[in-house]
C-alpha positions in Angstrom: 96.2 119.3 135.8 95.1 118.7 132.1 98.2 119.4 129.7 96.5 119.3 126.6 94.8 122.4 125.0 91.6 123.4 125.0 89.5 121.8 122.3 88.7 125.4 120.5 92.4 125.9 120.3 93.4 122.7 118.4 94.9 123.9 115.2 93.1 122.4 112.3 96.0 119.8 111.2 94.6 117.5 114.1 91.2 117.0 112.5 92.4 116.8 109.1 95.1 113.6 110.1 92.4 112.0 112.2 89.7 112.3 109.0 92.7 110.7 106.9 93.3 108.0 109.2 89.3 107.2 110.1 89.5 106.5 106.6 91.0 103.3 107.5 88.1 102.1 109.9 85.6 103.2 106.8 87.3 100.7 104.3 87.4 98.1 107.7 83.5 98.9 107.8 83.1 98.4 104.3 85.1 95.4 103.6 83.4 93.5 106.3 79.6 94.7 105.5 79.4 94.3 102.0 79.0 90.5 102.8 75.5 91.4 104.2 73.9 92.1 100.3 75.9 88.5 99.0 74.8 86.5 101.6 71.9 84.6 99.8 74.0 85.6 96.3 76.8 83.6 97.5 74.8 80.9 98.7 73.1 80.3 95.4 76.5 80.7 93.2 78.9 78.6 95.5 77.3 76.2 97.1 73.8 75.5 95.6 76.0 73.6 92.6 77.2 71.2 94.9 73.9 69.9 96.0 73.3 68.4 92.8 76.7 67.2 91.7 78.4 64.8 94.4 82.0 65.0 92.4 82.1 68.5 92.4 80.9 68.4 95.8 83.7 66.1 97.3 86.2 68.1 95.2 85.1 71.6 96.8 84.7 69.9 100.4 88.7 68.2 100.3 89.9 71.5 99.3 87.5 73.2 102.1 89.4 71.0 104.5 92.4 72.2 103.6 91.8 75.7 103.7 90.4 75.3 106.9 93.5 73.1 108.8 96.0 75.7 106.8 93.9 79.0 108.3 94.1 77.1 111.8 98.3 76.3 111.8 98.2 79.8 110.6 96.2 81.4 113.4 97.5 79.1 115.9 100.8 79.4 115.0 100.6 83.5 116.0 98.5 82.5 119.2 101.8 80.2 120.2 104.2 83.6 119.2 101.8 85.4 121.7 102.3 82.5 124.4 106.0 82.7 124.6 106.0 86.8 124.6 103.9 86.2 127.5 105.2 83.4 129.4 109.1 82.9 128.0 110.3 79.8 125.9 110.7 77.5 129.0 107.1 77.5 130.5 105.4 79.1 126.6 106.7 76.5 125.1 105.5 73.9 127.8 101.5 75.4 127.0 102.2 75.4 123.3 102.9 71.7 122.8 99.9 70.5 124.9 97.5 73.3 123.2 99.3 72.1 120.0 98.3 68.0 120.6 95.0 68.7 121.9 94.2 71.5 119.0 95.0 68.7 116.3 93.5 65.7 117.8 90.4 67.4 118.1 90.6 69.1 114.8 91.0 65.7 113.1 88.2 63.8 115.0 85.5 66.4 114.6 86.2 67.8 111.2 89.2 66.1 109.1 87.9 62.8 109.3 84.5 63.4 108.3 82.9 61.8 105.0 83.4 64.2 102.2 79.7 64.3 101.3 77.6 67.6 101.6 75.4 67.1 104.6 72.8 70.1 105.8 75.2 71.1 108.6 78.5 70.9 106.2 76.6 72.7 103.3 76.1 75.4 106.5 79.8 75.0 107.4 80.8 75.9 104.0 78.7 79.3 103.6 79.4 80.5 107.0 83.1 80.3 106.5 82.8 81.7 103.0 81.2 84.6 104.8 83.1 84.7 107.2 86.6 84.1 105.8 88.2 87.8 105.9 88.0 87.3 109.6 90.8 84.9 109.2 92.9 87.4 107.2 91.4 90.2 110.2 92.8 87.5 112.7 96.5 87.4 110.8 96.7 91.4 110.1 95.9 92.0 113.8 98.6 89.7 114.9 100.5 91.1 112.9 99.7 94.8 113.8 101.6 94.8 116.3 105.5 94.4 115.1 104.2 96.4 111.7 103.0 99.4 113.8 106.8 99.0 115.8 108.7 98.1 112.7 107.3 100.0 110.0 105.2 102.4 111.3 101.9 103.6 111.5 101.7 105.3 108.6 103.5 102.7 106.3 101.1 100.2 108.0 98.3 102.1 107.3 99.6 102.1 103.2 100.0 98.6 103.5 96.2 97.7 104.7 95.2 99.9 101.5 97.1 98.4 99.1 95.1 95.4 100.6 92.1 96.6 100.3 92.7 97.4 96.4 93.6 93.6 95.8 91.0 92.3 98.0 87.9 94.4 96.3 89.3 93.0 92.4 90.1 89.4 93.7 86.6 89.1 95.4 84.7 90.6 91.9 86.6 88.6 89.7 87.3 85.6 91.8 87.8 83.4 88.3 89.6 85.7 86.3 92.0 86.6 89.1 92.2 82.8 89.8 96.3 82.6 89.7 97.1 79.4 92.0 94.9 77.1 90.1 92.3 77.1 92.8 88.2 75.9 92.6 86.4 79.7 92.1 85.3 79.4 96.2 88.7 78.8 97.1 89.6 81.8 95.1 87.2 84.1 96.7 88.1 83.1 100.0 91.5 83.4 99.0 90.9 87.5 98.3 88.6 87.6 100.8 91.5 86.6 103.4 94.2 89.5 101.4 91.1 92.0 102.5 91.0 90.7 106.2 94.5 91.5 106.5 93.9 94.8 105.8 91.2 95.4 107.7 92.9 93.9 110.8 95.8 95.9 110.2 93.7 99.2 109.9 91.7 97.9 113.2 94.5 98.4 115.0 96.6 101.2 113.4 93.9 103.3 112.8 93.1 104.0 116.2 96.5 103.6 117.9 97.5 106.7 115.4 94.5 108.8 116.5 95.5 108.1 120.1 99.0 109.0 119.8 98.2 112.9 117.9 95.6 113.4 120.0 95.3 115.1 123.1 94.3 113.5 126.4 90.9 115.7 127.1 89.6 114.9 123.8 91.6 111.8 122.7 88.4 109.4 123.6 86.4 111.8 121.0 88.6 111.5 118.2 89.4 107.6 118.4 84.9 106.9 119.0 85.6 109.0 115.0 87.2 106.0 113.7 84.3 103.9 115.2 82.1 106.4 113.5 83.7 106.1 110.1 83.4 101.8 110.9 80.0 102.3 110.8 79.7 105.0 108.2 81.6 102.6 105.7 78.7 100.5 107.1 75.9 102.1 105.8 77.5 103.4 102.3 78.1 99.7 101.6 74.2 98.9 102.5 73.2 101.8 100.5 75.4 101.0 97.6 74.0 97.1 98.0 70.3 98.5 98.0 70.7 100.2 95.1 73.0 97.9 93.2 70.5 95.2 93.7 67.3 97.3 94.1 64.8 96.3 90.9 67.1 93.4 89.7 65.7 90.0 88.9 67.3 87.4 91.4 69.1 85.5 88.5 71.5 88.4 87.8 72.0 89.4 91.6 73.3 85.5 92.4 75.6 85.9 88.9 77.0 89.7 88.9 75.2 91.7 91.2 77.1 90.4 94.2 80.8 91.2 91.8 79.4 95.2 91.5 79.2 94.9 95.4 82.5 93.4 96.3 84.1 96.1 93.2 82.5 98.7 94.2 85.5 98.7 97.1 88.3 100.0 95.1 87.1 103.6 94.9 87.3 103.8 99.1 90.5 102.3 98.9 92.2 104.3 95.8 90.9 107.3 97.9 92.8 105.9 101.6 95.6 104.9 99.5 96.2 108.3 98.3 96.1 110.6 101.3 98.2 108.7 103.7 101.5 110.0 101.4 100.5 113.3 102.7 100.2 112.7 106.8 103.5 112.7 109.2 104.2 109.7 111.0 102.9 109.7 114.9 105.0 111.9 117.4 105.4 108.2 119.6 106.6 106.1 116.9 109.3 109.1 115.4 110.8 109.0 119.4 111.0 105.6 118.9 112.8 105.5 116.4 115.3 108.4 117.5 113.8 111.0 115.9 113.1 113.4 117.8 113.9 116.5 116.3 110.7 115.6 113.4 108.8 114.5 116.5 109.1 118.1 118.2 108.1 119.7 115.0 105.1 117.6 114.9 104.2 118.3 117.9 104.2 121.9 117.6 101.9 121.7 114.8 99.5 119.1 116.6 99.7 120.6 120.3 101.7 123.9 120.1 101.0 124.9 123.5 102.6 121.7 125.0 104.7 120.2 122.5 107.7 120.6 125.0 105.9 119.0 128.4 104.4 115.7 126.1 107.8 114.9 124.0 108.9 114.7 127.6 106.3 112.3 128.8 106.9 110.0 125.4 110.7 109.9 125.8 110.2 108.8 129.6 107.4 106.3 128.7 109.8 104.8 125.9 112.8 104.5 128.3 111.2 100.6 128.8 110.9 99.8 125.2 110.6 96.2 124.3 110.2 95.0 128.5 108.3 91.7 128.6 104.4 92.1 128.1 103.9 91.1 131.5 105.7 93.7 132.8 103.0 95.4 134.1 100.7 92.0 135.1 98.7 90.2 133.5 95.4 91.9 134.8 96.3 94.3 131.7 96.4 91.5 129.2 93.5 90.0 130.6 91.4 92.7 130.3 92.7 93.8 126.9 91.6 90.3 125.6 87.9 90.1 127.6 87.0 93.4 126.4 87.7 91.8 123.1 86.0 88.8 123.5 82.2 90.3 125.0 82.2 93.8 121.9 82.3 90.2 119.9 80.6 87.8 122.2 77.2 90.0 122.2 76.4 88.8 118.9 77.1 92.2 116.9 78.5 90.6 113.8 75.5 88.3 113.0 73.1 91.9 112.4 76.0 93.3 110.9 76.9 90.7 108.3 73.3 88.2 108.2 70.9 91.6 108.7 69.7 90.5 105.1 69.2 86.7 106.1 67.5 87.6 109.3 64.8 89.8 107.2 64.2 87.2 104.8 63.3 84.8 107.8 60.9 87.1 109.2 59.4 87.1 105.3 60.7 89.9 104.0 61.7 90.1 100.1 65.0 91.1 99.1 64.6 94.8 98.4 62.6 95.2 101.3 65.6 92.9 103.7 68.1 95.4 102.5 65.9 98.3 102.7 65.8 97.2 106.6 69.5 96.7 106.9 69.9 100.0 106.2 67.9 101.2 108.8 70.1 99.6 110.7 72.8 100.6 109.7 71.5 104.0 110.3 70.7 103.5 113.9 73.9 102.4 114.5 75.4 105.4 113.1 73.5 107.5 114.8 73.9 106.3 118.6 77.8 106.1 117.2 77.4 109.8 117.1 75.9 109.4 120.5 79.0 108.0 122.2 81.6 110.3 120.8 79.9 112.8 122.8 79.6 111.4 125.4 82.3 109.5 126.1 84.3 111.8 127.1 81.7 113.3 129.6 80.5 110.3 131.4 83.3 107.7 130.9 83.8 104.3 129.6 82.3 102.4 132.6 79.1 103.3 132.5 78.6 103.6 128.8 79.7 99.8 128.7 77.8 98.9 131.7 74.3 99.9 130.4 75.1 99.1 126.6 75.6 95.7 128.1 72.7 95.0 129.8 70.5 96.7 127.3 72.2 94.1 124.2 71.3 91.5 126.8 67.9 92.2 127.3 67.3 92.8 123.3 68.7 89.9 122.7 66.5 87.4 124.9 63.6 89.0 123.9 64.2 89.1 119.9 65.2 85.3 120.3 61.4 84.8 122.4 60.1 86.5 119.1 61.3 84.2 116.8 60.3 81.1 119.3 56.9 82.9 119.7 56.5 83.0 116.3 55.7 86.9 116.9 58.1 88.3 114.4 57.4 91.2 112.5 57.8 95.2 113.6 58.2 93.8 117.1 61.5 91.8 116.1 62.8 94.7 113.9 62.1 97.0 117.4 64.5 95.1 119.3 67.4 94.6 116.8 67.4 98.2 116.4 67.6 98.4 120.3 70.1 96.0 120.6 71.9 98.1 117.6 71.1 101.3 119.4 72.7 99.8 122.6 75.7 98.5 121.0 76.7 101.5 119.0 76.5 104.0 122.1 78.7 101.7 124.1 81.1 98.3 123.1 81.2 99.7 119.7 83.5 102.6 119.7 84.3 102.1 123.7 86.0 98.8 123.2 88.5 100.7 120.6 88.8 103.5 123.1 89.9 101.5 125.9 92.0 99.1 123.8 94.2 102.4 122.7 94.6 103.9 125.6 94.9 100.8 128.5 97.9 99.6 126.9 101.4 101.0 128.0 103.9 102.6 125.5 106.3 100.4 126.1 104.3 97.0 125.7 102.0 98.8 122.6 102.7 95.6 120.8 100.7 93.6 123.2 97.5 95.6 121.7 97.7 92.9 118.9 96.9 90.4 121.3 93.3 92.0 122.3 92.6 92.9 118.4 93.4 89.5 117.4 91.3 87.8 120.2 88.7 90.0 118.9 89.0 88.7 115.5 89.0 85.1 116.6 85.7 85.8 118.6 84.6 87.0 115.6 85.1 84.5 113.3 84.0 82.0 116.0 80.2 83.9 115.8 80.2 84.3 112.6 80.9 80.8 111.2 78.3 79.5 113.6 75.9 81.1 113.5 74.2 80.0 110.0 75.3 76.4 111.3 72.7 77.2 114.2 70.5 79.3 112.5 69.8 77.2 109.7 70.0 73.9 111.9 66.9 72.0 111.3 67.0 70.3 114.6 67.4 74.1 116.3 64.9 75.4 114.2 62.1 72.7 114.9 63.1 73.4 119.1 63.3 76.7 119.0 62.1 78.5 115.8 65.2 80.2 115.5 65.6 81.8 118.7 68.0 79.8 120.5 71.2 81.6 119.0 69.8 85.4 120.0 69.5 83.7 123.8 73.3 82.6 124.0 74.0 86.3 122.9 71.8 87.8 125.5 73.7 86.1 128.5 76.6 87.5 126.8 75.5 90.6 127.3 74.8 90.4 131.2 78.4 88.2 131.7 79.7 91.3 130.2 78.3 93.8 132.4 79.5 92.0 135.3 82.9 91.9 134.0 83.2 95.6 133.5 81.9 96.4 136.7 84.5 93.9 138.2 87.7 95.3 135.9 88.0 97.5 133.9 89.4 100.5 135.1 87.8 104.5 134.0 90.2 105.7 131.7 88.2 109.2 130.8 90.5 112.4 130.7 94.1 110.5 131.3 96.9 110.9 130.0 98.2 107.6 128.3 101.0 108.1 130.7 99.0 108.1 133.6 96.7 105.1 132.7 99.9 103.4 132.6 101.0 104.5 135.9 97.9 102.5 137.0 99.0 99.2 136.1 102.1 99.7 138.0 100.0 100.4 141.3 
């Protein structure tokens, strides 16, 4: 039987710390969307220079190696902490040497030793990790989620990310002015771009792991799909504030301080995040946790008065394995964790979300008119968002994930047979809003869904394996996909299509997987869903 109250019974405290913490995934849809106006803008003001001065050039491309081979010890290094919580020193430790050797050796072959002279495919290089650099920072703040959810809490973690924010918004406007370590004005930017990252892959995680753990079980899926919702509506306010920052400007002024207003324009979101979280409670889990369970039971009587009693119980029994090895319960739970991470990414999602702008302008669109588009799609997604928090509830994860899958795939193969047909147009906008549509009822706010709820209380921490992996996939799909889109040899092949095809088959792989899986999670307890990984 259900313990949780009716939904019409909640007291009004539950909505109001689950709008205060959804604020998080706004400012983590905001941060990573307001790339999508600067695209071109950054293009023309970073990396445009270099093509006609080789010394500036060389200069910008030793230090872009360096960022590069520091961001890659960096993320590697958390990917080795992750193999020996998983596997132990002994055999961890075996895996992290080889993965060590072979990561370097190929790292120097295939990009260290390269000449230092600004080729097509480096120049491509250079954007796409420009634009994609806070994915880095989203790749350290997830893996570090994890022991600052445990440590400091989720509320303290939540403070941190905004404080983040703050920085990152100034540093990115001001990228000169703020230039403190001496750094070329690129390195600078990705430098704030990385602080924002953090901060977003902090609130990725903490944002919905706090919903999850106020929220009752019959309408927990609900109020976590909110934080997707708020992702997506700090999606379109950045679009909209692009449009009309940009809207009527001479190109000139956009590529020299149009693109600062866009990045600034952060700061109000994040003052506003910043400032509510001193008023919430910390999360009934992490005050047991910590022994206090006296502030815990008051919580709980504000948050779920008519159990408060029966669920303290359930967390202090869930917690009596605090700290147990992550593969306590298997590995099918880890495996799945990270998968589900890898396809919401896989599918191709980021490049509409962050190169909407450059995909218009290939189809011939001005720049008004590109972000004009990108905020209908931005609105599409927002509005099939909407669809899934009602739904998921009602009809489950699985099939929401099964048909959003196969419907990205099959929007994905046929946009990429547009662009090869050369039939793009109102038919190509038709099925990246499709393939928006699909992904916004389903992986979008799903894949947070299931990540908050599969994991067991007393392995919580291996979440920020998943939310990492994520980030990785991320930035993997991002940095490549101007390298391949912008590829003269792909373009002359396959006018621009072959990277939409690659995401397609993503889409059916990831079908298949669900089907194969991932368990149903709809109207368990967290307790209960853990229970299942012990069977």
């Amino acid at each position: 039987m259900d313990k949780s109250p009716k939904p019409r019974s909640l007291p009004p405290v539950i909505y109001a710390l689950t709008m205060v913490a959804t604020l998080g995934g706004l400012l983590f849809g905001y941060d990573t969307a307001v790339i999508n106006g600067a695209t071109d803008a950054l293009r023309q003001f970073f990396i445009t220079p270099l093509e006609s001065d080789p010394a500036l050039a060389m200069a910008t491309i030793i230090q872009f190696k360096g960022i590069v081979s520091i961001c890659f010890v960096i993320i590697f290094g958390f990917i080795s902490s992750f193999i020996v919580r998983l596997f132990g020193k002994g055999k961890g430790g075996l895996w992290i040497v080889i993965l060590w050797v072979l990561a370097i050796v190929l790292l120097y072959i295939f990009f260290i030793r390269g000449e230092n002279v600004l080729s097509e495919s480096l120049a491509n290089s250079i954007k796409g990790f420009t634009i994609s650099s806070a994915l880095v920072g989203c790749i350290i703040g997830a893996s570090l989620g994890g022991y600052i959810g445990q440590s400091l809490g989720r509320k303290r973690g939540l403070i941190l990310a905004a404080i983040l924010f703050l920085i990152s918004a100034l540093g990115s406007a001001m990228p000169e002015q703020l230039n403190f370590m001496g750094l070329s004005t690129i390195s600078s930017f990705i430098f704030y771009r990385i602080i924002g990252g953090i901060g977003v892959g902090l609130a990725s995680m903490l944002s919905p792991m706090y919903i999850a753990e106020i929220a009752p079980a019959n309408i927990r899926g609900k109020l976590v799909s909110w934080n997707q919702f708020a992702i997506i509506f700090g999606m379109v306010v950045v679009y909209f504030v692009n449009y009309f920052i940009a809207r009527g400007q001479a190109a000139e002024w956009i590529n020299t301080t149009g693109w600062r207003w866009m990045f600034g324009s952060e700061t109000i979101p994040a003052i506003l995040f910043l400032t509510l979280l001193f008023f919430v409670p910390e999360s009934p889990r992490y005050l047991v946790l910590k022994k206090q369970e006296n502030k815990a039971h008051q919580l709980l009587q504000k948050i779920n008065p008519a159990s408060a009693d029966e669920v303290l119980s359930d967390i202090k029994a869930s917690l009596t394995e605090n700290r147990v090895p992550w593969l306590s319960f298997g590995g099918l739970v880890i495996v799945v964790g990270i998968l589900l991470s890898v396809f919401q990414q896989f599918v191709g999602i980021n490049v509409v979300l962050y190169y909407a702008g450059d995909i218009f302008r290939s189809m011939g669109a001005g720049n008004d008119s590109s972000l004009l588009q990108t905020i209908v799609v931005g609105l599409v997604n927002l509005s099939f968002t909407v669809v899934a928090i009602f739904t998921v509830d009602r009809f489950g994860r699985k099939p929401l994930m099964i048909i959003g899958a196969v419907a990205m795939g099959f929007s994905m193969i046929a946009l990429g047979f547009s662009f090869f047909l050369g039939k793009v147009g109102i038919v190509s906008l038709i099925f990246m809003l499709c393939y928006t549509a699909a992904f916004a009822m389903s992986w979008g706010p799903v894949t947070w869904v299931l990540l908050s709820e599969i994991f067991p209380n007393s392995i919580k921490g291996a979440m920020s394996i998943a939310v990492a992996t994520m980030w990785i996939a991320n930035l993997i799909v991002s940095w490549t996909f101007p390298i391949m889109n912008e590829s003269s040899l792909l373009t002359r092949l396959f006018s621009h299509g072959f990277s939409y095809w690659i995401y397609g088959l993503m889409g059916f792989i990831a079908a298949w997987f669900v089907i194969r899986l991932v368990p149903e999670t709809k109207g368990k307890r967290l307790e209960e869903i853990e229970s299942t990984w012990k069977g």
